[in-house]
C-alpha positions in Angstrom: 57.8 97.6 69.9 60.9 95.3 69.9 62.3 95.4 66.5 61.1 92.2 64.4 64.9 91.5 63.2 65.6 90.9 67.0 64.3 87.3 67.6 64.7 85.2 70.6 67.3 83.3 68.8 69.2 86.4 68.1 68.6 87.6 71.9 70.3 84.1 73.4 73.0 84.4 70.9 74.4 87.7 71.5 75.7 87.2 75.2 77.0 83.8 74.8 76.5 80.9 76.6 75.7 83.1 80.0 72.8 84.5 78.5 71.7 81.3 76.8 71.2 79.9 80.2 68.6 82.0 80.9 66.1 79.7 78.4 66.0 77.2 81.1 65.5 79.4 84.0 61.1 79.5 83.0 61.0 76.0 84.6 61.9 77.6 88.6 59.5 80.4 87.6 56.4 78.2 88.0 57.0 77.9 91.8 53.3 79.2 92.7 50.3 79.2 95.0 47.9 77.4 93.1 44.1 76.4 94.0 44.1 73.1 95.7 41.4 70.8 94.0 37.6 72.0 95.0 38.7 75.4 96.1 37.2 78.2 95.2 37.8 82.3 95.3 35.5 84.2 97.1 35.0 87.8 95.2 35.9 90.8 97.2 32.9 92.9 97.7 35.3 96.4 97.8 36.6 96.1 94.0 38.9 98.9 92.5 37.1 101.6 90.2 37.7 101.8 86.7 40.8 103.0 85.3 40.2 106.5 83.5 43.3 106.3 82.4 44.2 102.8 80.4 46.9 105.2 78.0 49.2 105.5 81.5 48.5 102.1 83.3 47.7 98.9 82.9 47.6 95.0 83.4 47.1 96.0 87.3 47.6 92.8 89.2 44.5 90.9 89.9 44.3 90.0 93.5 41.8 87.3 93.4 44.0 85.8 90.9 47.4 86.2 92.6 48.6 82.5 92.3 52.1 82.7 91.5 55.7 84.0 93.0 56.3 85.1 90.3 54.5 87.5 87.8 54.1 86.2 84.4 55.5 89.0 81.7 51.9 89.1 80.1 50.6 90.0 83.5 52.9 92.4 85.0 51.6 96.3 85.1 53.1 98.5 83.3 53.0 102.6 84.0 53.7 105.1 80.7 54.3 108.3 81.7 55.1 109.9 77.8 53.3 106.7 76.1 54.8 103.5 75.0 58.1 104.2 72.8 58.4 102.1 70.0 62.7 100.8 70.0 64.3 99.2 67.2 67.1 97.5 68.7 69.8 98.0 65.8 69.2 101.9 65.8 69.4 101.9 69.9 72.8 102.5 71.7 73.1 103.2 74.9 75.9 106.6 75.9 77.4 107.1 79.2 78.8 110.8 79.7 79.0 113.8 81.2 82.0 113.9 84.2 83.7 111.1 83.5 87.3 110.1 81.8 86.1 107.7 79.2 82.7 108.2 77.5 81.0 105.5 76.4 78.7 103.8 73.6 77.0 100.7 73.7 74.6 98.3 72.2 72.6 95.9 73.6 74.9 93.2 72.1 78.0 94.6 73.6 76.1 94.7 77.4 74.8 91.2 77.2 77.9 90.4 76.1 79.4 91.8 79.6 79.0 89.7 82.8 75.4 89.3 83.5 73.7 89.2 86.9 70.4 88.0 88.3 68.1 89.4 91.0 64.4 88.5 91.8 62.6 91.7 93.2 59.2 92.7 93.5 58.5 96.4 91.4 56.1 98.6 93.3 54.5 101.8 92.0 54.8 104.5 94.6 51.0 105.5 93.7 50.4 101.8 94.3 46.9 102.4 96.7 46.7 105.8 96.4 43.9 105.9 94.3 40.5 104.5 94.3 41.5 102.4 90.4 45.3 101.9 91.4 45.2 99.1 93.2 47.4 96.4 91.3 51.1 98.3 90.4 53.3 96.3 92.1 54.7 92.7 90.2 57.7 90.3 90.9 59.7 89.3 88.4 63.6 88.0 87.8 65.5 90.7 85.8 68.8 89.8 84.1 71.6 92.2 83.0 74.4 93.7 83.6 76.0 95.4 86.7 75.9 99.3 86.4 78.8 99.1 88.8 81.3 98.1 86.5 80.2 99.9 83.6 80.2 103.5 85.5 83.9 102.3 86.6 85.0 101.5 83.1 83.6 105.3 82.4 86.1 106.7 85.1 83.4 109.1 87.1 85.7 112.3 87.8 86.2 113.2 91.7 83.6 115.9 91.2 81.1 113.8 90.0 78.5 113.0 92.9 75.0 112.6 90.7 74.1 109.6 88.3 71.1 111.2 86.0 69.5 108.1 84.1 67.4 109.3 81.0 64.6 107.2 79.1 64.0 107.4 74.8 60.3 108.3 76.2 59.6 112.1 76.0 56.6 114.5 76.4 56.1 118.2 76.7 55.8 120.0 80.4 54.8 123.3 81.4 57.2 125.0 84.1 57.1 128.5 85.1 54.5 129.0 82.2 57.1 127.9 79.8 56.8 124.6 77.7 59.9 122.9 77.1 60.2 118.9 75.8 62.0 116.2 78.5 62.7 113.2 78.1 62.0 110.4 81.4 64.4 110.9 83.7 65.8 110.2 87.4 68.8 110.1 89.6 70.5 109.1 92.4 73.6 110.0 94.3 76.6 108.0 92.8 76.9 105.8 96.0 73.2 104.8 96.1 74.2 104.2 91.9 77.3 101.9 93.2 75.1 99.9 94.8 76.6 96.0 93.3 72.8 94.7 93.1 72.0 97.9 90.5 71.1 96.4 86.9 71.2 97.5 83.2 68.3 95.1 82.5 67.4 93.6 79.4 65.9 90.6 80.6 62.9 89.6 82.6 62.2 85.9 84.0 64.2 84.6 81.2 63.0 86.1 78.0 64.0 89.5 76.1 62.3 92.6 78.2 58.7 93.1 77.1 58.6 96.3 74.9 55.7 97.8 77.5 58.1 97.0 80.4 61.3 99.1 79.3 62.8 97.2 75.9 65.5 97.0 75.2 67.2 98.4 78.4 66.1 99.7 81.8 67.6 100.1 85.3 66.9 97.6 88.1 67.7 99.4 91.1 66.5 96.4 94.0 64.9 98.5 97.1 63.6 101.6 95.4 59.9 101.9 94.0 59.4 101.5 90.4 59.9 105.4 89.0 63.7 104.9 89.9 63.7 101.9 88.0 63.8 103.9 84.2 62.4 102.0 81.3 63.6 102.4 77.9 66.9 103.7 79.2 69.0 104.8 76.5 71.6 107.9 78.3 73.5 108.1 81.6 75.0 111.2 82.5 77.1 112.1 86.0 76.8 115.2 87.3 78.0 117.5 90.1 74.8 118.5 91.3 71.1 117.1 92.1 68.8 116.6 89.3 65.3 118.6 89.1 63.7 116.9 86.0 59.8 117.2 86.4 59.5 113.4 87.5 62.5 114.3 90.3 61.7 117.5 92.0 58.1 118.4 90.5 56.1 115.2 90.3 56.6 112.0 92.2 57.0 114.2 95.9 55.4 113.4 99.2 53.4 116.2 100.7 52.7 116.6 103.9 51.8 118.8 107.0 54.0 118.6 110.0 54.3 120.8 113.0 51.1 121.9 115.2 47.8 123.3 114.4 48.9 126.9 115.4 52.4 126.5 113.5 51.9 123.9 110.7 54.5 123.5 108.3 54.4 121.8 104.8 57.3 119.7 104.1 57.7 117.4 100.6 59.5 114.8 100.0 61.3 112.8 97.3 59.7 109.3 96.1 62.6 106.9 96.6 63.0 103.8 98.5 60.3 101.2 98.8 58.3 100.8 102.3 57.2 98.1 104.3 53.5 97.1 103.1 51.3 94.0 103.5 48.0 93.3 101.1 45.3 90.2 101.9 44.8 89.1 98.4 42.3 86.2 98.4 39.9 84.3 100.7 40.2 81.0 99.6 36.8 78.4 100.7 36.5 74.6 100.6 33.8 73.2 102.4 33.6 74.4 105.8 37.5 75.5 105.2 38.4 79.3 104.4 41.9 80.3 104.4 43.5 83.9 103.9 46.1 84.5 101.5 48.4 87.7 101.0 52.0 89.4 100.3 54.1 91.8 102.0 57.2 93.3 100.7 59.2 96.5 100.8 61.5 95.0 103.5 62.9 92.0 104.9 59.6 90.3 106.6 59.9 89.0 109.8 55.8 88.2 110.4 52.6 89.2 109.7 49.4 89.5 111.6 46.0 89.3 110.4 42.8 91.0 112.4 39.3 89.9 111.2 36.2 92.3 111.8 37.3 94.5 114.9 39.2 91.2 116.5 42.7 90.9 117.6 45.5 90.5 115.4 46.8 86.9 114.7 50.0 85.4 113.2 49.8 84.5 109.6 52.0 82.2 108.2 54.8 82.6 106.3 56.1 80.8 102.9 59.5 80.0 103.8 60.1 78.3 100.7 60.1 81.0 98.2 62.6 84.1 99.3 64.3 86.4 97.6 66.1 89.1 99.5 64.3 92.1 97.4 61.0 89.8 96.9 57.9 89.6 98.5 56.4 87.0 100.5 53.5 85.4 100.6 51.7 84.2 103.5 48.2 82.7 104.3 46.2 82.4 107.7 43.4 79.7 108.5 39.6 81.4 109.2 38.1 78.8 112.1 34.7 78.9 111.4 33.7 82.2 109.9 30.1 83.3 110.7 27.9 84.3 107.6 28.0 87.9 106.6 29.7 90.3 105.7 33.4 90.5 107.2 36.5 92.7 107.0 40.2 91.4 106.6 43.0 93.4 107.5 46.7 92.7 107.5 50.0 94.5 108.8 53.5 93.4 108.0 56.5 93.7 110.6 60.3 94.0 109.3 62.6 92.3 110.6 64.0 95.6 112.2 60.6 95.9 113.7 59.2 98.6 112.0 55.0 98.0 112.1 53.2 99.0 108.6 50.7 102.2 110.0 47.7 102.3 110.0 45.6 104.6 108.0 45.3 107.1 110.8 49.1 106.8 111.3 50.0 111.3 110.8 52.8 110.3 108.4 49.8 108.7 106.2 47.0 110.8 107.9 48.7 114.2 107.3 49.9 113.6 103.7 47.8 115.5 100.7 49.9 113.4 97.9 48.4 109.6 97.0 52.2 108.5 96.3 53.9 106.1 99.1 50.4 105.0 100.5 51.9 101.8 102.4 48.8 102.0 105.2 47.7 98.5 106.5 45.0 97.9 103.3 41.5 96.3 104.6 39.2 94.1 102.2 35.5 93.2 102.6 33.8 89.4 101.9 30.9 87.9 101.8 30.6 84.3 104.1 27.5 82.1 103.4 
């Protein structure tokens, strides 16, 4: 819970005028899709199953309801994995250690205080799909915050160091090797991916203090990576000289799959890390005798994306030019001619601009994979017409 003493006063106060600017950033954040007078929504008939588990997610993205670029904070998911930490801002500091020259100790006054940065970028959940209730983990929002760039300079990494471990307050017990033991969140990267000049220490999201459920007061924005690199409630960085094998690293969050041939197959897993290329139709929009798709695809730069109806051939959507963000996703819609009553499928594929295709369910990468995380397969929906 963010810490009553820390109002939004206080917030814009402590980085200076920089931060204060962010109070009249809300007014580009209502760029949106909205319903066009005597439109309607039409329900999808395939609707998610009920979350078991409301304790570890919620606030999945409605589809039917997607109508803006940007996520409100009230709406955006969040994903708990040890619960929902409760952070008083005056007893929180965060330490940088471990290899370097010139430890470190800060509070959030003294990073919003530092340079801040902005990037808009659209947080996936790797298990986004995967399941038959996890439909809606993946949001866009503008974080604001400070470069981690600078700050791991300003610590002096030592030549040996070559692994950035980033730990969250959030803690809970595992079992490994029959042995319980308490960890705390955690997850790294190598300390070039960590250089990376769009990496954030975030304590803002589309311009207000960060939500307590979505990492207050600090978490790491790392632009291009699904959302279990991006640690909430960050409060210790360490650099090491060797990989990290937290449970969340080397245990959970892998991709298993079979590989080889049937007489030889071989298991290989694989860390959860960067985003991939995914498309999702996410209304059917009807006025009259008008119905017009809508969707988003993200995970890469888009270069197009094609919609197939039924068992038709794929057709061009088109593409919202107007709202871009290099890390965000795009929306994009495509005009149903004269849809015949019944019952219909709707299925769409994105395309990067390197050309890679989103696969198709049978593709073997997705076909051959036991694990529900990085389940980017072309996603089909079903409606009702008439």
């Amino acid at each position: 819970m963010q810490n009553p003493t820390v109002s939004r006063r206080t917030f814009l106060a402590a980085g200076g005028a920089t931060v204060a600017t962010l109070a009249l950033l809300n007014n580009r954040f209502a760029e949106a899709a909205p319903l066009q007078q005597d439109e309607e929504v039409l329900p999808w008939l395939d609707q998610p199953a009920e979350n078991p588990v409301p304790q570890v997610l919620d606030k999945q993205l409605l589809w039917e309801e997607l109508d803006s670029w940007i996520t409100p904070n009230d709406e955006f998911f969040g994903v708990a994995h040890y619960g929902w930490p409760e952070i008083a801002a005056d007893e929180w500091q965060l330490t940088v250690d471990g290899l370097v020259d010139n430890p470190l100790s800060l509070t959030l006054e003294d990073l919003m205080a530092r340079p801040s940065q902005e990037i808009t970028f659209t947080i996936e959940c790797s298990g986004n799909h995967g399941l038959p209730f996890f439909h809606g983990g993946v949001g866009t929002a503008t974080w604001t915050g400070t470069p981690l760039a600078p700050l791991l300079a300003e610590a002096g990494v030592l030549e040996e160091g070559s692994e950035v471990v980033f730990f969250g307050v959030d803690k809970g017990e595992v079992v490994v090797r029959e042995t319980p033991m308490m960890q705390h969140f955690g997850r790294s990267m190598a300390l070039d991916d960590a250089l990376h000049p769009d990496n954030l220490l975030c304590y803002a999201m589309n311009g207000e203090p960060l939500p307590a459920r979505n990492g207050y007061p600090l978490r790491l924005i790392v632009p291009g990576w699904y959302g279990v690199a991006n640690v909430k409630w960050l409060d210790r960085i360490e650099i090491w000289d060797t990989r990290y094998a937290g449970h969340f690293m080397a245990r959970d969050y892998v991709t298993i799959r079979q590989e080889g041939t049937e007489s030889d197959p071989r298991w290989v897993e694989s860390l959860v890390g960067r985003t991939l290329l995914k498309s999702a139709p996410a209304r059917v929009v009807h006025s009259g005798d008008s119905y017009r798709i809508e969707g988003a695809a993200w995970g890469a730069p888009i270069r197009f994306v094609d919609v197939r109806i039924d068992d038709g051939p794929w057709q061009r959507a088109w593409l919202d030019r107007g709202q871009r963000a290099e890390y965000a996703w795009t929306f994009w819609s495509f005009d149903w001619a004269d849809p015949e009553p019944g019952e219909h499928t709707i299925t769409s594929r994105a395309v990067d601009t390197s050309g890679k295709v989103q696969p198709a369910p049978d593709d073997p990468r997705l076909a051959n994979k036991i694990t529900y995380w990085e389940s980017n397969g072309q996603i089909t929906r079903r409606v009702q017409i008439g």
